[in-house]
N, C-alpha and C positions, 0 to 999 in steps of 0.2 A: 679480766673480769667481764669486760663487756665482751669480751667473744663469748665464753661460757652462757653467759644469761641471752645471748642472741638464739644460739645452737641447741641452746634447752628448748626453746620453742618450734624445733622440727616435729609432727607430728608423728604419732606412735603408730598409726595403720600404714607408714608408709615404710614398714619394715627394719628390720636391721641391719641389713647391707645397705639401705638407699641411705640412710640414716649414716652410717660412716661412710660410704661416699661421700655424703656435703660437705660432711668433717675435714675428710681428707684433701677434696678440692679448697675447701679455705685455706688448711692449712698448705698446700703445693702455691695459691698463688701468694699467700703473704712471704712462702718462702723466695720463691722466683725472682719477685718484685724487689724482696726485700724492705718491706713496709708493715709498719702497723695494723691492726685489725681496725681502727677509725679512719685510716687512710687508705680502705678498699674500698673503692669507686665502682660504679657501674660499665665505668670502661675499660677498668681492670681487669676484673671479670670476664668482662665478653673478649675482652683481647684472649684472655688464660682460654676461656672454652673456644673461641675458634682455632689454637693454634693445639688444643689435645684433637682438635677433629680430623687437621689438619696431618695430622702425624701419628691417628687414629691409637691414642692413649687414652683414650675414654673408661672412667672406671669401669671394674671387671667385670660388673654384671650386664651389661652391653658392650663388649668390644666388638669389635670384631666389625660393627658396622659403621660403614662410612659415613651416614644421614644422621650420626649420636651426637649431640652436646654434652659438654661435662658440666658440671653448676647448676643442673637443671633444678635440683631443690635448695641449692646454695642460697640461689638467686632469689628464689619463692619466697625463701626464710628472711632471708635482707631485707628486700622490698614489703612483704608483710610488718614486720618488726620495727618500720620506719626508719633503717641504717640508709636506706638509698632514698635518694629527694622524692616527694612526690610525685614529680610530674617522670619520674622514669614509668618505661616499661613493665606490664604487671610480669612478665613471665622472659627469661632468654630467649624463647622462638619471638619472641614478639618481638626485642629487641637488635634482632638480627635482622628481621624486614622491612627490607626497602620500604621506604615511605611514597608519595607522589613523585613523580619526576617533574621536571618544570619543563616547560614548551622547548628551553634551548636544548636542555636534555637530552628531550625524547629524538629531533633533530639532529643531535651532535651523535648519535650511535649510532649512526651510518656516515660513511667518509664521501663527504661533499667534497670534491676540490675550489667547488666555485664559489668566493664568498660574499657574493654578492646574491648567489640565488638561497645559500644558507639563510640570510639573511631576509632576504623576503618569503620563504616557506615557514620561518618564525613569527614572520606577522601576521601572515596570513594565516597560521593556527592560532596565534594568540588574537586574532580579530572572532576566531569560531568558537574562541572560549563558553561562552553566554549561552551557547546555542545548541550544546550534546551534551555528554555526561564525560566524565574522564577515560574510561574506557571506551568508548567511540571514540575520544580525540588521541588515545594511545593508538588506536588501529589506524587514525586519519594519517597521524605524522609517518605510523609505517607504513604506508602506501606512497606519500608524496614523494619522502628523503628519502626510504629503501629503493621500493617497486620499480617506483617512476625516476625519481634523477639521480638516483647513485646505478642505476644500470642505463640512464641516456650517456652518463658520463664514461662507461665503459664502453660506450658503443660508437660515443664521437666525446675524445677525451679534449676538443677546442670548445665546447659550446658553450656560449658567452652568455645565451640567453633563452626566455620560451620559445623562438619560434625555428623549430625543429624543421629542418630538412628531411622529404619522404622518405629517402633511404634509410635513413635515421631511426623514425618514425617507424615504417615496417618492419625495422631489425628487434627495436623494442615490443611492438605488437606481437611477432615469433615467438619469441622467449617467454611468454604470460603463459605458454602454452603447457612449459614446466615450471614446477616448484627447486626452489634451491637444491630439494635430496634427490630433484629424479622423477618423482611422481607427478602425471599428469596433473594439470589445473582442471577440476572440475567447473566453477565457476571465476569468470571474469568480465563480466558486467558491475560488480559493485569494484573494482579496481579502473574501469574506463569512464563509468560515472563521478568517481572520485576526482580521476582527473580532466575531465570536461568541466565540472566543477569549477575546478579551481580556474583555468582560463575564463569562462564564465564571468565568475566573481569579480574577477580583475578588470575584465572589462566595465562592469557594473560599477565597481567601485571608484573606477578611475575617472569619472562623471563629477563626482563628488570632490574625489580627493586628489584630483591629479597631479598635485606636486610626489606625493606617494607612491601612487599606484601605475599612471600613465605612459611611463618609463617600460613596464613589462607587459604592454597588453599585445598581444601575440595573436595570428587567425590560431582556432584550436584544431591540432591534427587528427580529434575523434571526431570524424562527420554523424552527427545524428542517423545515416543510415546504417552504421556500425550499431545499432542500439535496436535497430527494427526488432529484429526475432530476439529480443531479454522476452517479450512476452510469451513466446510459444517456449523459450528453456523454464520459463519459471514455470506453466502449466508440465511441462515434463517433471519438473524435481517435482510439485506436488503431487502428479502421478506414482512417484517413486514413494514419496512417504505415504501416501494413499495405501501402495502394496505392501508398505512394511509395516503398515496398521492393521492391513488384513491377516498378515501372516501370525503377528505376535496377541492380536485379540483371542483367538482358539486358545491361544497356551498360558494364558493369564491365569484360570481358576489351577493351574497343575503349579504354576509358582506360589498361586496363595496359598493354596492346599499344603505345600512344602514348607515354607516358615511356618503357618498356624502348626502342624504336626510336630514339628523337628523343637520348637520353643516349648509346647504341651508337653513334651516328651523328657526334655531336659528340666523344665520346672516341676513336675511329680518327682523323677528321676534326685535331683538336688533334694527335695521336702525328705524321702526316704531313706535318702543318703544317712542325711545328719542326724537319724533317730536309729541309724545303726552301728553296731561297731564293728571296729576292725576285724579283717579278715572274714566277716560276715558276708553272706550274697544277698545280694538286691533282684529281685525281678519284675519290671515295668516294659509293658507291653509285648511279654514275650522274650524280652530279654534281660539278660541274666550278668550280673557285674557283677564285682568285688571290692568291699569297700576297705581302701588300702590307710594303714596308718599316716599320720599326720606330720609335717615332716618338719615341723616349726617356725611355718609363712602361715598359717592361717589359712593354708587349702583346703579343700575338700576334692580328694579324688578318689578314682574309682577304675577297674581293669576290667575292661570286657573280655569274661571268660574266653568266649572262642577265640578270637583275635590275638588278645594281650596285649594290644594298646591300652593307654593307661589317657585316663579323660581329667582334667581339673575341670570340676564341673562348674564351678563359682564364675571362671572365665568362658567356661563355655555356654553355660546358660543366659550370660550378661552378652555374650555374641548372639544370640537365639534371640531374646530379647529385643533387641537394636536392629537385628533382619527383620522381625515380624512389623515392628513399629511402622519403620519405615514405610515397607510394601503397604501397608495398608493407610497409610497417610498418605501416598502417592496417589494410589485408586481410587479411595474416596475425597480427594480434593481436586486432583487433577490440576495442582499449584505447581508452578516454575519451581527448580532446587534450590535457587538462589532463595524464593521466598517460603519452603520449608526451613529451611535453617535458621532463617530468621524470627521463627515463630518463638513469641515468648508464653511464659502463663500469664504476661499481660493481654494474648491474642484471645484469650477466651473468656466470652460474656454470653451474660443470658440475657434475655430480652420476654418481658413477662406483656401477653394481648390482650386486648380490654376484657377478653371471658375469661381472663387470672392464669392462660394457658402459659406455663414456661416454655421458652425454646433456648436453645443452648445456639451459640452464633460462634464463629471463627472470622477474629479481623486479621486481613492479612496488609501488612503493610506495604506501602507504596516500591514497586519497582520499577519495571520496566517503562508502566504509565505515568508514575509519579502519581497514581490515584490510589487511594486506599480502596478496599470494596470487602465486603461479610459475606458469607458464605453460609447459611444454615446448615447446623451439623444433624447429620444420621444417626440414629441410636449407636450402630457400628463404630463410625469415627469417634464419637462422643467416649466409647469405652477405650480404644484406644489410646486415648490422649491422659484420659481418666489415670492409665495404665502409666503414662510416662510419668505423670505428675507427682500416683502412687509411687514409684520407685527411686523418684526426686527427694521423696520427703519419708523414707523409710524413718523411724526411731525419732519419731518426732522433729525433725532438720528440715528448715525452708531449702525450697528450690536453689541450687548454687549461685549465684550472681558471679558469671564470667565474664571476657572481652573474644569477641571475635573479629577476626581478622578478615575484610572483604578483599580479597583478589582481587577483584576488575576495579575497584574504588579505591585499590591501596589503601584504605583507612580501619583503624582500630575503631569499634564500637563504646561505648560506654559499660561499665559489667550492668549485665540485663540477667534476668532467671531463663535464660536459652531452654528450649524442652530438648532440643537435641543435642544434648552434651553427656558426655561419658569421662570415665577416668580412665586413663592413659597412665598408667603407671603410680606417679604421686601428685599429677597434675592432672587436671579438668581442661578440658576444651573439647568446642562445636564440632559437631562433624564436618568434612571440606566437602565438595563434588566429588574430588578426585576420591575421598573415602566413601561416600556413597556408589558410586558405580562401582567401586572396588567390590563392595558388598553383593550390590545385584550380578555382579559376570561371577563370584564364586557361587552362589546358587543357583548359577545358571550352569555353570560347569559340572556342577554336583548331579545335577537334574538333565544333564546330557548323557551321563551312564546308562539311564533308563528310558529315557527320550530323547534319538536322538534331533529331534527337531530344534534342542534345546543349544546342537552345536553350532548353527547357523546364525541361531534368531537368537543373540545374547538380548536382553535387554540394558535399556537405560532409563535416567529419570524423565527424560522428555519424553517416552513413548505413553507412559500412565497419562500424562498428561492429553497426548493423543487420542488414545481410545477411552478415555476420560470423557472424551468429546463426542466422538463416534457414537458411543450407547446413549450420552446425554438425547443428540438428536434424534436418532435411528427410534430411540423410543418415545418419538411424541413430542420432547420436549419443544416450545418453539423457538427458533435459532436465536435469537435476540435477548433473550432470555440464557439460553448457554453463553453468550457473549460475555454478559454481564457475572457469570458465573466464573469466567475464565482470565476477566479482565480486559476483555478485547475490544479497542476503539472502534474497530471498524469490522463488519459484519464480514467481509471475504474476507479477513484473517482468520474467524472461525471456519466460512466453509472449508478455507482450505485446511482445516486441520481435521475435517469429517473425511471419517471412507466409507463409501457409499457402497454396500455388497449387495449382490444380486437378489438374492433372496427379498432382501429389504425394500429392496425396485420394488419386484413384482408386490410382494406384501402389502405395500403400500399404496401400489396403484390400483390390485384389486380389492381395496379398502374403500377407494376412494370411489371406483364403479359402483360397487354394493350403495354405500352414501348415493350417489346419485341417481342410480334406479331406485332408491326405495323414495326418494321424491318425487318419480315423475308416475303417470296412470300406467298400474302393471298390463294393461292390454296394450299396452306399445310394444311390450316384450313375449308377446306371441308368436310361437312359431310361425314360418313363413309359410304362406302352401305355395304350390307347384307352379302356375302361374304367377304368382309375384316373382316368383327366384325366375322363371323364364325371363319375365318383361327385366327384370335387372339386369341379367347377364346380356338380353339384348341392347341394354344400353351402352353398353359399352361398343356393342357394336357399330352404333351409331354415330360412334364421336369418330370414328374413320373418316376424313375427309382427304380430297387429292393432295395438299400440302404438306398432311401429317395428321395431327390429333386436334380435337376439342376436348377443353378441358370445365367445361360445366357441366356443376355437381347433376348427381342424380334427382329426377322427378323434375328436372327444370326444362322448360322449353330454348328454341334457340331465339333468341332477343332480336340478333340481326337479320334475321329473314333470308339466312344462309348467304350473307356477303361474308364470308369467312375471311377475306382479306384486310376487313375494316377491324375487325374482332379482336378485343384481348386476351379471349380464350383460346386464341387456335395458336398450339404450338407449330412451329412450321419444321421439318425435316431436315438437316442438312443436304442429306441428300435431294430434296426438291429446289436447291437454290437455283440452280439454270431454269426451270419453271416459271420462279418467280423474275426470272429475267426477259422470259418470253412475253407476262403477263405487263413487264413495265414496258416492253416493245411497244406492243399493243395499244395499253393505255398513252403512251404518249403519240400515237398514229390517229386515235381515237380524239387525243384534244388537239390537234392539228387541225383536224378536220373542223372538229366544233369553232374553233379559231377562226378558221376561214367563213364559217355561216354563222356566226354572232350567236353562237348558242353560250351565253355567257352561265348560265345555271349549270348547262351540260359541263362549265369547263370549272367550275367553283367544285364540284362533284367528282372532277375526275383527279383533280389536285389533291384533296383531300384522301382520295384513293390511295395517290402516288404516294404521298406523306406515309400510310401506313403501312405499305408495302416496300418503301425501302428500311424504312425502321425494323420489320421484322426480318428482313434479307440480313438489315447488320448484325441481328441476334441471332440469327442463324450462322451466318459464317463463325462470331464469338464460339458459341456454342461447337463449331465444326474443329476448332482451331485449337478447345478445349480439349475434344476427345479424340484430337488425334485425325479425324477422318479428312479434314483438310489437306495433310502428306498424303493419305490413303488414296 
């Protein structure tokens, strides 16, 4: 009796096959187990679906794929109807994901032999507990017990402790150079950081704590000059994504242009469908379909004449749909994907100004900063979101209330009304990353047929984010103010996420000209006549002296009364260096003299001489040694 009245509770949109599948799999695992229907556990369960995955038995209407659980509405149905405890899992996926791993954990998945440094790489992450977030301290522990000591221990299988012999030392340094599959390391600055770190800390700590720590404090084998040039690679990556900002800004409006068309297209297409019958033609924008009998799912499809592909449009418009959102939630927010996903219909408020004006606001919640921060929405975004809200609450039904699963935080969320959630079959859940970029490289693929710029230059969620930024500043906005749009602590994390294009230079700087002559008296900016451009050009001729150059601006006289050697302005030649070695001859012959006849003025003067003359002698050699003409 109690199965029956559990199973009557499977919902009727979720078909008639999915619907004896639940059946079925209840009934395969009470058969297997050999148990009652009151004595089917939530581990019973997940034990029966991993082990049909496992031997890929997944009922019929998914087999075949390896990624399928069985029970998937079994479970739904249980845990809804209150058969399984409260505090289970709302869904099988959910219940099958790993939770947080604990410090020794993360640790113990790499083979330390040494358990004494096992040990202290435990502490020493469980001391940095406090101080990152979970996923920084999963990437910490894989750098320290991977990276760093499960490869010093291949490399010298005796080492007892931190303080690493060169050889050692240089054999691990080589190897950062590749990744485990082969492929070069593009970056390995935050793996040498990581572990200078750690020696660091130890010393530091060991001040404090030294019955703990005193024991491992070791010199550390990354010298600070290993770290010189992280500033000139980090301005090169920035460089790189500068160019990949450049490239994929042009081709933005041909993607948007794609989902707005391709969603328009299939939402008329669907409205006309269902107001015709079978075997009837449809024609929307030129083309010409068939609208084919119904096949007793509750489809709606359709055959394009020319072709004879055959379209379920309900799935296809609900994909048309979900492309367009997206792209245009990306563009006009320019939000992290982690914090579009997150967005709920609790993120949208309005905010009404003392002249009664309403504005419609987007909160987005705390990530990477742990700061919340609003966003004032665009009429654009505004309709979009309007749009997801709309489709949330078709037939009068609130927004879903799901659980999402955070990847980097391993934790389940609380069920929230997500905007980004769709049905998957007879289950609801948020979009992942991995399903958003899935989204963006198939319409980028699509749009490579006819562009091929489009095969190069795939997009991702971080790029909107990017040139998000780029047109924020480029037009006007003042950076500080983008920041605050973007969430960013610190002002050179936005520039670096500006690309600066030529055109925008010059635009800009001849903006800024114009602004400044129209300040100053337009007879400044009278053409030159013929005699002033003489006397200019001879100024420069002027500044020729036996040394090399003077370098005082134009209209200005010479201050020193042509002692060109006492001067800051006389660049001196390399090639006049033996010159100025003739001249320190000289001058010290000349205080020799004054020496001998008590010319003590003559000899405070001639010192002062010497003084500047060997100063500019050593900026001359510098300078020689510079360019080379020193070998010459």
């Amino acid at each position: 009796t109690g199965q029956s009245t559990t199973l009557d509770n499977i919902p009727v949109e979720a078909g008639q096959l999915i619907r004896l599948g639940a059946v079925f799999d209840v009934a395969c695992a009470l058969t297997v187990f050999g148990i009652r229907f009151n004595e089917l556990t939530p581990e019973a369960l997940l034990h029966y679906a991993w082990e049909c995955r496992r031997y890929d038995v997944t009922y019929a209407h998914r087999r075949g794929r390896q990624n399928t659980f069985g029970a998937l509405l079994a479970w739904k149905v249980l845990y809804t109807t209150g058969h399984f405890p409260p505090s289970t899992p709302p869904s099988i996926r959910s219940a099958s994901l790993r939770g947080r791993l604990t410090v020794q954990e993360m640790v113990d998945r790499h083979t330390i032999a040494n358990r004494a440094v096992r040990d202290l790489l435990v502490d020493y992450l469980e001391r940095r507990v406090g101080d990152i977030d979970y996923g920084t301290l999963e990437k910490l522990a894989t750098l320290l017990a991977g990276t760093f000591w499960a490869k010093i221990e291949e490399i010298a299988p005796g080492q007892m402790n931190l303080r690493l012999e060169q050889e050692a030392y240089q054999k691990w340094r080589a190897s950062l150079q590749l990744r485990r599959d082969g492929r070069p390391r593009i970056q390995v600055d935050n793996i040498l950081l990581s572990v200078r770190s750690l020696y660091l800390d130890i010393h530091t700590w060991a001040a404090a704590e030294p019955e703990r720590w005193a024991a491992w404090v070791a010199p550390c084998p990354i010298l600070a000059t290993e770290l010189v040039g992280s500033g000139r690679r980090q301005r090169r990556a920035r460089e790189r994504s500068a160019a990949r900002t450049r490239v994929r800004q042009p081709l933005l409006p041909l993607l948007v242009a794609d989902v707005q068309d391709r969603h328009a297209h299939l939402h008329h297409l669907l409205s006309r469908a269902l107001d015709t019958a079978a075997d009837q033609l449809v024609t929307v924008d030129g083309r010409v379909y068939r609208r084919l009998a119904g096949d007793g799912n509750s489809r709606v499809r359709v055959q394009v004449v020319t072709t004879g592909e055959v379209v379920d449009l309900l799935r296809a418009e609900e994909t048309a749909f979900w492309e367009w959102a997206l792209v245009e939630t990306l563009r006009h927010t320019g939000i992290r994907i982690e914090e579009l996903l997150e967005l709920t219909q609790l993120s949208i408020r309005r905010y009404q100004r003392p002249n009664g004006e309403l504005i419609a606001l987007l909160v987005i919640a705390p990530s990477k900063t742990d700061r919340e921060r609003v966003i004032p929405m665009s009429a654009d975004l505004f309709h979009v979101l309007a749009a997801v809200v709309r489709r949330h609450t078709r037939e009068g039904r609130e927004v879903p209330q799901v659980t999402r699963y955070d990847n980097d935080e391993k934790m389940h969320s609380p069920p929230m009304p997500f905007l980004f959630q769709r049905q998957v079959g007879h289950t609801r859940s948020v979009f992942t990353h991995k399903a958003v970029t899935k989204v963006l490289a198939r319409r980028c693929a699509h749009l490579a047929e006819r562009h091929p710029s489009f095969a190069e230059a795939r997009f991702t969620p971080h790029d909107f984010r990017r040139i998000f930024a780029t047109d924020l500043v480029n037009s006007g906005l003042p950076i500080h103010i983008g920041a605050a749009l973007l969430g960013h602590l610190n002002l050179e994390t936005t520039r670096g996420y500006v690309a600066v294009f030529e055109e925008d230079l010059v635009r800009h700087y001849q903006a800024f000209l114009d602004r400044r002559r129209s300040l100053r008296p337009s007879e400044e900016y009278r053409p030159a006549t013929d005699a002033e451009w003489q006397e200019f050009q001879q100024h420069f001729d002027k500044r020729k002296v036996e040394l090399g150059s003077c370098g005082r601006p134009y209209g200005t006289p010479c201050v020193h009364e042509h002692a060109c050697v006492r001067c800051p302005m006389l660049h001196v030649s390399p090639t006049m260096i033996h010159r100025l070695d003739e001249l320190e001859a000289d001058l010290i012959a000349r205080r020799g003299r004054a020496h001998q006849e008590g010319w003590r003025g003559e000899i405070e003067g001639l010192d002062h001489t010497l003084s500047h003359l060997r100063g500019k002698r050593d900026q001359a050699r510098r300078l020689a040694c510079a360019t080379g003409l020193a070998t010459l």
